[in-house]
C-alpha positions as CSV (number, residue, x, y, z in Angstrom):
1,X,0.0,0.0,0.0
2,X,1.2,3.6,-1.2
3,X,1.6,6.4,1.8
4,X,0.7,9.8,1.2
5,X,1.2,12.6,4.1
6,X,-0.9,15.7,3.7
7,X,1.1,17.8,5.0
8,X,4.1,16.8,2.6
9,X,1.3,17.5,-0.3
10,X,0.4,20.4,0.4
11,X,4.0,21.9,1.1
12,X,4.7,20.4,-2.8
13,X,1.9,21.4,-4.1
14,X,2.8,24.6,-2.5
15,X,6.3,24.8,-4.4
16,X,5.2,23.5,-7.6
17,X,1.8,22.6,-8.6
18,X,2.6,21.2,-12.1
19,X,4.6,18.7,-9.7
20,X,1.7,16.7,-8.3
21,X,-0.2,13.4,-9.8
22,X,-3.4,13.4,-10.1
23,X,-4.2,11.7,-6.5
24,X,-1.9,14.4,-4.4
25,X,-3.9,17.2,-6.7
26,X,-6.9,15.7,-5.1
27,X,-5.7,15.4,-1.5
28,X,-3.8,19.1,-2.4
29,X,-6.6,20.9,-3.0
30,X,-9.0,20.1,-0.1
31,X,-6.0,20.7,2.2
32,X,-5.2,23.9,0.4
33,X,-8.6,24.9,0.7
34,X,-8.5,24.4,4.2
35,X,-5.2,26.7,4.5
36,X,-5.9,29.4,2.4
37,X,-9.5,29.8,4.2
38,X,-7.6,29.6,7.8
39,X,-5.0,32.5,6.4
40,X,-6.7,34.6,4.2
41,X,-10.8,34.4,4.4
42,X,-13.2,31.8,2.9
43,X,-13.9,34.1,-0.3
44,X,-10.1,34.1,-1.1
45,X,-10.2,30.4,-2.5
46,X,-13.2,31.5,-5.1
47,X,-11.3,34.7,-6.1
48,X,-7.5,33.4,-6.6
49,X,-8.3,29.9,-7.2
50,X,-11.5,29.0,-8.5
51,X,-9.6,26.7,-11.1
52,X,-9.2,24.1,-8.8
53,X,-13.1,24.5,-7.2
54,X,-13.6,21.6,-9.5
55,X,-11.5,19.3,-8.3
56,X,-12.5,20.3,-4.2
57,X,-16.0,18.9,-5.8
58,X,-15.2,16.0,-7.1
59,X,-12.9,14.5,-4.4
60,X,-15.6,15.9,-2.2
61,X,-18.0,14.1,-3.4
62,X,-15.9,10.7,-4.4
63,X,-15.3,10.7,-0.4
64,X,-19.2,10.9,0.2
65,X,-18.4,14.0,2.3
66,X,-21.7,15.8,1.7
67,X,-21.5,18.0,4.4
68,X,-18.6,19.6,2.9
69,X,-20.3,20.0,-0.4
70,X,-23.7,21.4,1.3
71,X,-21.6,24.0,2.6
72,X,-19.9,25.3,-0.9
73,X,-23.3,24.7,-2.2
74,X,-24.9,27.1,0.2
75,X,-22.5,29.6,-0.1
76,X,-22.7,29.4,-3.8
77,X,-27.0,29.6,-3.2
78,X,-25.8,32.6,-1.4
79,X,-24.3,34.1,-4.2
80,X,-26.6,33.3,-6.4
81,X,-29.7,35.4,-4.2
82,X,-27.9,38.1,-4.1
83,X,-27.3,38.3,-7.9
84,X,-23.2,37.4,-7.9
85,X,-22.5,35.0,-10.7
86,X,-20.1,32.0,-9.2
87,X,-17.0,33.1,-11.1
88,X,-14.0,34.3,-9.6
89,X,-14.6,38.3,-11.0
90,X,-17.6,38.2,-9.9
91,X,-17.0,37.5,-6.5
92,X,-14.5,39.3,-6.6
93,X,-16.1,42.2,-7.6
94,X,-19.2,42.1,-4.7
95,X,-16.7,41.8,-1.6
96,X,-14.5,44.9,-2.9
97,X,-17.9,46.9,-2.6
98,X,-19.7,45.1,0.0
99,X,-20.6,47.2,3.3
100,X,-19.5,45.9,6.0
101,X,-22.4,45.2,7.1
102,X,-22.4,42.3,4.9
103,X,-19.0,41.4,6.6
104,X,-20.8,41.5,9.9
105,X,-23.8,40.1,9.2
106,X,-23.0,37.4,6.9
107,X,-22.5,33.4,8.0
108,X,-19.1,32.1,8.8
109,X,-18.6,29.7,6.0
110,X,-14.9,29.1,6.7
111,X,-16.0,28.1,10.7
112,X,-18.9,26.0,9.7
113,X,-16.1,24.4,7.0
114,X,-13.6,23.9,9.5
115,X,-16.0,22.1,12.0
116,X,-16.3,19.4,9.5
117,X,-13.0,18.8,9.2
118,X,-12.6,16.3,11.2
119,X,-15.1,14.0,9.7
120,X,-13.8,15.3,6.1
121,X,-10.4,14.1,6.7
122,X,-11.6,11.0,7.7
123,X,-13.8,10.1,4.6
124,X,-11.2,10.9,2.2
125,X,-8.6,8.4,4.3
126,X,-11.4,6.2,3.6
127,X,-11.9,7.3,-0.3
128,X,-7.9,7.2,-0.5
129,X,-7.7,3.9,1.2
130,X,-9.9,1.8,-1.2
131,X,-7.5,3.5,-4.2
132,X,-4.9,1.0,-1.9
133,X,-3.4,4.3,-0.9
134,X,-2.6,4.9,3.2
135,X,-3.4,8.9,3.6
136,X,-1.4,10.2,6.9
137,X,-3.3,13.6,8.1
């Protein structure tokens, strides 16, 4: 059985991109996600990486985590109501003009996203391990 370490992923990934295969670029962009929402805000992943949103889905959704996926899916609903297409200009766009008391006021994807990681993690070990690959978090 292949190993894989997260951490180690994501610090490649990191360097070089272009250097992953196709099941660290899985593992890479959830754990990614999960960083760059921690560092910079929840919104920053749709507006400086939206190319890899479809990949978050599919592994996502390949590990059965549809908690995860509810929770891009309501924040995309979100979007959507307030007439912001889901496209990284867009978004873009709203939050540089947005009052703050849309800042204030507005849910806390990134917390309700980082409550289910624990649960996340382990589904994706459990994606990753039927693949005959051994994920270390």
């Amino acid at each position: 059985m292949k190993t894989l370490n997260v951490d180690n992923i994501l610090d490649k990934g990191l360097q070089d991109e272009d250097s992953l295969t196709q099941d660290e670029k899985m593992i890479y962009v959830v754990a990614y996600f999960e960083s760059i929402s921690d560092m910079e805000g929840w919104d920053h992943f749709f507006t400086y990486s939206m190319e890899w949103y479809p990949l978050l889905i599919k592994i996502l959704k390949l590990a059965g985590d549809f908690s995860s996926t509810k929770i891009i899916q309501d924040y995309k609903t979100h979007l959507k109501e307030l007439g912001v297409a889901f496209n990284a200009q867009d978004i873009d766009t709203f939050l540089t003009k947005a009052p703050n008391e849309y800042y204030s006021s507005c849910v806390d994807w990134r917390e309700k996203f980082s409550n289910s990681a624990e649960q996340r993690w382990q589904l994706i070990i459990r994606y990753f391990k039927t693949l005959n690959i051994r994920l270390e978090t």
